[in-house]
TORMI-73214 format. One record per residue (C-alpha): x, z, y. Coordinates in steps of 0.02 Angstrom, whole numbers, padded with zeros to 5 digits, always signed. Example, Ala and Ser with C-alpha at 12.3 -4.5 7.8 and 13.67 -1.06 7.14 Angstrom:
// TORMI-73214
+00615+00390-00225;+00684+00357-00053;
//
This chain:
// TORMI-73214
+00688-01690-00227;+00624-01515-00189;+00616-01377-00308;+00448-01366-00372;+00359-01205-00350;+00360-01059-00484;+00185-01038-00522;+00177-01232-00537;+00332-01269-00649;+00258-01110-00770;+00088-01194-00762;+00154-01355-00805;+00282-01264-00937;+00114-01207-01025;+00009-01349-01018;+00139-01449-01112;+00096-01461-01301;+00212-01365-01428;+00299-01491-01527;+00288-01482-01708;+00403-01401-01831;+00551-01521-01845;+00692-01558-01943;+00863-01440-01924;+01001-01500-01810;+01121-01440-01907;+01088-01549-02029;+01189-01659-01948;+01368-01642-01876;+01387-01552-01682;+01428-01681-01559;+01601-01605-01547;+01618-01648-01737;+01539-01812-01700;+01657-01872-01591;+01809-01824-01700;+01747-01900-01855;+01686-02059-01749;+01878-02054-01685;+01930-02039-01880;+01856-02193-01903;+01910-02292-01756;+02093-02272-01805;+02055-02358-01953;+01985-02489-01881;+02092-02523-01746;+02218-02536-01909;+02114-02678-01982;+02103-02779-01834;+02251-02866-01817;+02212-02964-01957;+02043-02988-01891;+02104-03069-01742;+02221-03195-01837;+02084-03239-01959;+01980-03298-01805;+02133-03362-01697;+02120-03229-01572;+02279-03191-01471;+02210-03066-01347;+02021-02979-01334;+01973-02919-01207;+01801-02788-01182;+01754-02733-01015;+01645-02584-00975;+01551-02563-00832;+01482-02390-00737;+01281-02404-00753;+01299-02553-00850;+01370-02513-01034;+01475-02625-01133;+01375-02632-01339;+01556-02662-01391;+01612-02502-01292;+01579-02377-01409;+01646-02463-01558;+01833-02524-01493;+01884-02335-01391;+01819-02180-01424;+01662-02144-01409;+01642-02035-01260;+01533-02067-01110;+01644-02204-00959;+01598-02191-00775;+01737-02277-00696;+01678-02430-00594;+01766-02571-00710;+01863-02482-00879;+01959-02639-00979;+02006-02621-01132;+02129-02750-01197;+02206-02814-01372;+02350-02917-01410;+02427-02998-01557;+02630-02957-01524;+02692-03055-01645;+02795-02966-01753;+02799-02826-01628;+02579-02796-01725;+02453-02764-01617;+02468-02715-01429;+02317-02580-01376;+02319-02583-01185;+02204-02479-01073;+02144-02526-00888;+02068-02365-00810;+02036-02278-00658;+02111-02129-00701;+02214-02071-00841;+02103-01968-01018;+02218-01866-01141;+02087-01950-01261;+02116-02145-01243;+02300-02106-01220;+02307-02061-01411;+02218-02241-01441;+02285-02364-01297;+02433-02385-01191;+02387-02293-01034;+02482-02267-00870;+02465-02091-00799;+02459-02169-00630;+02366-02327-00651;+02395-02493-00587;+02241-02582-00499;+02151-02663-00628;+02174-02838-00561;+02395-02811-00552;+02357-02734-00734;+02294-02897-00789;+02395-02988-00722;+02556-02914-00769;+02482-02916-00946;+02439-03117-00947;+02628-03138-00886;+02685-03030-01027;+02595-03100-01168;+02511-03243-01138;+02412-03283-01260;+02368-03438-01332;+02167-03379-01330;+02074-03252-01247;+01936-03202-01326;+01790-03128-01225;+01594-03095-01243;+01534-03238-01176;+01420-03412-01263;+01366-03289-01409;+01209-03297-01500;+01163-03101-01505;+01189-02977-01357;+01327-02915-01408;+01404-03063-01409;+01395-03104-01242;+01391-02966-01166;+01517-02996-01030;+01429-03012-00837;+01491-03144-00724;+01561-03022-00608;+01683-02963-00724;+01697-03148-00799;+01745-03194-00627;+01864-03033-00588;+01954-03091-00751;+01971-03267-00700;+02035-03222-00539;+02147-03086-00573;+02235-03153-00724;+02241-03333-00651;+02175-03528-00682;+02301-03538-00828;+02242-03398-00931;+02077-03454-00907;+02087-03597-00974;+02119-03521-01121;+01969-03394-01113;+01857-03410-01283;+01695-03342-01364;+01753-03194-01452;+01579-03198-01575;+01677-03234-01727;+01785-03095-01718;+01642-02973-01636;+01537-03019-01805;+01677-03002-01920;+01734-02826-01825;+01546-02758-01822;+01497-02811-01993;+01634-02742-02088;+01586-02559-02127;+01729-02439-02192;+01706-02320-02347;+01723-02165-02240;+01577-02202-02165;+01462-02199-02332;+01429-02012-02320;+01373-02000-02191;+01279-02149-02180;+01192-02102-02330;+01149-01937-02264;+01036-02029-02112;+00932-02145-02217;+00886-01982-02344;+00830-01889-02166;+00754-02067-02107;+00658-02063-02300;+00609-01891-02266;+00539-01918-02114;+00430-02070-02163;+00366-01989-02304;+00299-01857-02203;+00212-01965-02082;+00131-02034-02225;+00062-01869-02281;-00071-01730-02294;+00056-01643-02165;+00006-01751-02012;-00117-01870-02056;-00307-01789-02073;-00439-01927-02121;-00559-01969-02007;-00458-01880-01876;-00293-01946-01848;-00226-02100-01742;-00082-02228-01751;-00038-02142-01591;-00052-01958-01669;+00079-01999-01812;+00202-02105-01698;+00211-01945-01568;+00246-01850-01731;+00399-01973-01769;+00473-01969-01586;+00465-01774-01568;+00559-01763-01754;+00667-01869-01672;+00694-01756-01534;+00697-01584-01654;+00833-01679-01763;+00939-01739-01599;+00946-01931-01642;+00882-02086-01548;+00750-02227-01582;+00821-02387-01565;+00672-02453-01592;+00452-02366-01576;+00404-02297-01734;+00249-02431-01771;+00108-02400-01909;-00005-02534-01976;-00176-02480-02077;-00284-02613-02204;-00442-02575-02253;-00546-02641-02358;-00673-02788-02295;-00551-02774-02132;-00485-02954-02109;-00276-02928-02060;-00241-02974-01890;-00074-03082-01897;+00078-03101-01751;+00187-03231-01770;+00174-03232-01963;+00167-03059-02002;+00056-02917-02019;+00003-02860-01842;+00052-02669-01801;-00101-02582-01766;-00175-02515-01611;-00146-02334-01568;-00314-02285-01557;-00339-02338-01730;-00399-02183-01840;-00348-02153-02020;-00485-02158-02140;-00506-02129-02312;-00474-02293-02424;-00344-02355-02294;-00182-02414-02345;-00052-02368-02222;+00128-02434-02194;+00257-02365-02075;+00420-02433-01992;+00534-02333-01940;+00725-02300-01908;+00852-02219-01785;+01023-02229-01732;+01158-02087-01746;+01362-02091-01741;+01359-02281-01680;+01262-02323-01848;+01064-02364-01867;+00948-02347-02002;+00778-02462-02053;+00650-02395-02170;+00457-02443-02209;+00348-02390-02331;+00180-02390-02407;+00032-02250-02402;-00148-02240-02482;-00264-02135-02419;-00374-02043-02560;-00571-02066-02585;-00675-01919-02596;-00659-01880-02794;-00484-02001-02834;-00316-01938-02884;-00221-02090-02914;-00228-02273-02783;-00314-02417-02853;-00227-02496-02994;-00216-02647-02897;-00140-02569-02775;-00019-02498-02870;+00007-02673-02966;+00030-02753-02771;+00159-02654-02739;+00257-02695-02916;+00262-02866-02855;+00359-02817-02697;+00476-02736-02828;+00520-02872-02912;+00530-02992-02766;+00659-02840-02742;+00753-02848-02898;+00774-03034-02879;+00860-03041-02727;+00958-02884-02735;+01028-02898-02907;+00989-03062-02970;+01039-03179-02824;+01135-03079-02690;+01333-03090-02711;+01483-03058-02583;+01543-03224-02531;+01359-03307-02547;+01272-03363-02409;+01115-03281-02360;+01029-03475-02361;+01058-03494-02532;+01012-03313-02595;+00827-03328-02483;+00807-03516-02552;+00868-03450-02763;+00737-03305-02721;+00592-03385-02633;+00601-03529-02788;+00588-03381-02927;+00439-03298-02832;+00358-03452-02833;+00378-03502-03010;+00297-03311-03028;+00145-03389-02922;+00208-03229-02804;+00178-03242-02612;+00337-03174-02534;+00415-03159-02364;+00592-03110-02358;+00662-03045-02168;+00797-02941-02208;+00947-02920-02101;+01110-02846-02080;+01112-02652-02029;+01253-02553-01962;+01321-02545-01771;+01174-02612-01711;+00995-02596-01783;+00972-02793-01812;+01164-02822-01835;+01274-02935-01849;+01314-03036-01992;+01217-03132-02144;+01026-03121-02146;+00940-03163-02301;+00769-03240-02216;+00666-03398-02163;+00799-03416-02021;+00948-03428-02112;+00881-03545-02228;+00833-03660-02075;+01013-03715-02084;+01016-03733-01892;+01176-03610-01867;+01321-03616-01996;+01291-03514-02165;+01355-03370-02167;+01413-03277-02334;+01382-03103-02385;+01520-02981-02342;+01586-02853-02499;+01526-02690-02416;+01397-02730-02292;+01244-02644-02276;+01065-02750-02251;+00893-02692-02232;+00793-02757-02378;+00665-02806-02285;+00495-02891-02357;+00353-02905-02416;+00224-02970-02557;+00033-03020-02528;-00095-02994-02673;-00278-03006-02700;-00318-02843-02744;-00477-02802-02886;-00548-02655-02805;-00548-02741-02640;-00674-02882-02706;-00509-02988-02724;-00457-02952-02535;-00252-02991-02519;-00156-02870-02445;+00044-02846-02410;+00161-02724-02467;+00287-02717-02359;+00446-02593-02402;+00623-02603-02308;+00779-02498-02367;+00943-02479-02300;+01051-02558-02436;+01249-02594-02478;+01337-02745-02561;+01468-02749-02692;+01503-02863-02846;+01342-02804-02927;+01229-02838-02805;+01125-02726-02671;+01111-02555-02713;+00985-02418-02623;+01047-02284-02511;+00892-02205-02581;+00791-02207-02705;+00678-02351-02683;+00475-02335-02682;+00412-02341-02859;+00242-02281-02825;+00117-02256-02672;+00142-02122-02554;-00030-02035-02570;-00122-01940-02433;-00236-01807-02501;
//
């Protein structure tokens, strides 16, 4: 592509609009520092996974990478640096009582997987690399990414499915397996060191939605649903993290019926504008450091002449706190399935005559991650339960519909979602949960 001209490339340089004041990078770690505490915690999980792999009768995993074409599981099994060769295989094997067996397959040889794998400084081809490992190990199962339920789960393309096959021969592959229990087990287990700093994102991800949800970028009468999610995605930029998912905004007004999507509260339009008297919720999250974070919360936008919401509001948003309480600390336990905690909760809401709809999921490597949910789909009982795991994080996510006084008994939902972890107790917040509205002056 040509160089474009100076006085065009300036012209365009001005015409651009100045982002807004955003958050400090160095709030966060450098990417240098990134990387090494990332690496930190891939030693220790490489040390758990042994017994991982005999838990789920796995005697060899195998995750391939491929250049333009990213393995999820990449990033999360070697160290998390960018991979451009045309087919990098990264292989794990149950010795025996020689432990676990970390082999790499690359095209060339990095000082930095060589402190993590078992890598040749002059590389075999891939395919004799496979096969000389099938003849030295062979495995009673081969677990691969392949007949999962999520993405990341069967991940695996048939090209590489097929490279496998033929390289390591019809034997071993007749031994090849789904590898989802051991991917869930492997992505849902999050290690203490990882806490801080986990902790750290959802306080910037609170910070962040509260300030969408203010006097700072919302001016009544003025501002759209697209205004505040630009403001999101260039805070975003300013703080040097990705979206896994678009910042979305919904708005209820009073004598505006709610337009529903599958179920649930539709997100709003972008042209939408903000007005006085409008309730607003946000949803919002991002990913940093191979983790993700999931946050909503609730706004009201002042009346000429009112300091305070609406006590209904207010009381609307008490019942999404206790549909809260009940599932976090009354009914949620390691070892539990998330069926039975949704079911215990749903039947207490409704002996409260509450109207409640639970969605949360698991949070961690991926945004909607694997592991136990605690929602309608769980409770279908059309995949095995699946219990709560001591540790794990979820995203309490629901919500609570309630006529609402002031409205001339209109219902409306409160919907809140927080990044939350599991011990003996219960779920506890990252954060501070939301006690009260956020209020726009």
């Amino acid at each position: 592509m040509p160089a474009l001209p100076g006085a065009l490339l300036a012209g365009l340089l001005l015409a651009a609009p100045t982002p807004p004041p955003g958050p400090d990078r160095t709030a966060l770690p450098s990417w240098t520092e990134q990387i090494r505490i990332r690496e930190s915690w891939l030693a220790e999980r490489h040390g758990r996974l042994l017994e991982m792999m005999r838990r789920n009768g796995v005697g060899m995993w195998i995750v391939v990478n491929e250049e333009f074409h990213d393995d999820p599981l990449t990033a999360l099994v070697a160290p998390p640096r960018p991979y451009a060769g045309n087919r990098d295989i990264f292989v794990f094997v149950d010795a025996g009582k020689d432990g676990l067996k970390r082999h790499g397959m690359t095209g060339y040889y990095e000082e930095a997987l060589g402190r993590f794998f078992e890598l040749p400084r002059d590389p075999q081809p891939p395919a004799e690399a496979m096969a000389a490992l099938w003849k030295r190990y062979q495995p009673k199962t081969i677990a691969l990414s392949i007949d999962g339920h999520r993405g990341v789960t069967r991940s695996l393309t048939r090209s590489s499915y097929d490279f496998l096959a033929e390289a390591m021969g019809p034997e071993a592959k007749a031994r090849f397996v789904p590898a989802e229990p051991l991917i869930v087990e492997y992505c849902d287990t999050r290690l203490p060191a990882e806490m801080a700093v986990y902790r750290q994102m959802v306080a910037l991800t609170a910070d962040l939605a509260r300030r969408a949800l203010s006097s700072e970028v919302i001016r009544p009468g003025v501002t759209t649903v697209a205004d505040l999610r630009r403001w999101l995605y260039d805070q975003a930029w300013a703080l040097g993290v990705s979206l896994w998912f678009q910042p979305d905004f919904r708005v209820q007004r009073q004598g505006m019926a709610p337009e529903m999507s599958r179920g649930f509260l539709m997100i709003s339009d972008e042209k939408v504008v903000v007005q006085r008297g409008d309730l607003l919720h946000v949803d919002f999250g991002f990913t940093f450091m191979g983790l993700n974070t999931d946050y909503q919360k609730m706004a009201y936008v002042l009346r000429e002449g009112e300091s305070r919401a609406p006590a209904g509001l207010e009381a609307a948003l008490g019942n999404t706190r206790a549909l809260q309480e009940v599932m976090m600390r009354e009914e949620a336990r390691p070892g539990r399935t998330g069926a039975d905690v949704y079911d215990a909760t749903m039947a207490k809401m409704k002996a409260r005559g509450i109207t409640a709809q639970i969605y949360s999921h698991p949070l961690g490597n991926q945004g909607h991650a694997l592991g136990a949910s605690i929602d309608f789909r769980a409770a279908s009982r059309k995949e095995s339960p699946r219990p709560l795991r001591d540790g794990s994080y979820i995203a309490v996510e629901l919500n609570t519909r309630t006529p609402v006084p002031e409205w001339g008994g209109q219902a409306l939902f409160m919907m809140e979602e927080d990044p939350a972890y599991l011990d003996r107790d219960g779920y506890h917040f990252f954060v501070p949960r939301q006690d009260a509205l956020f209020l726009v002056q």
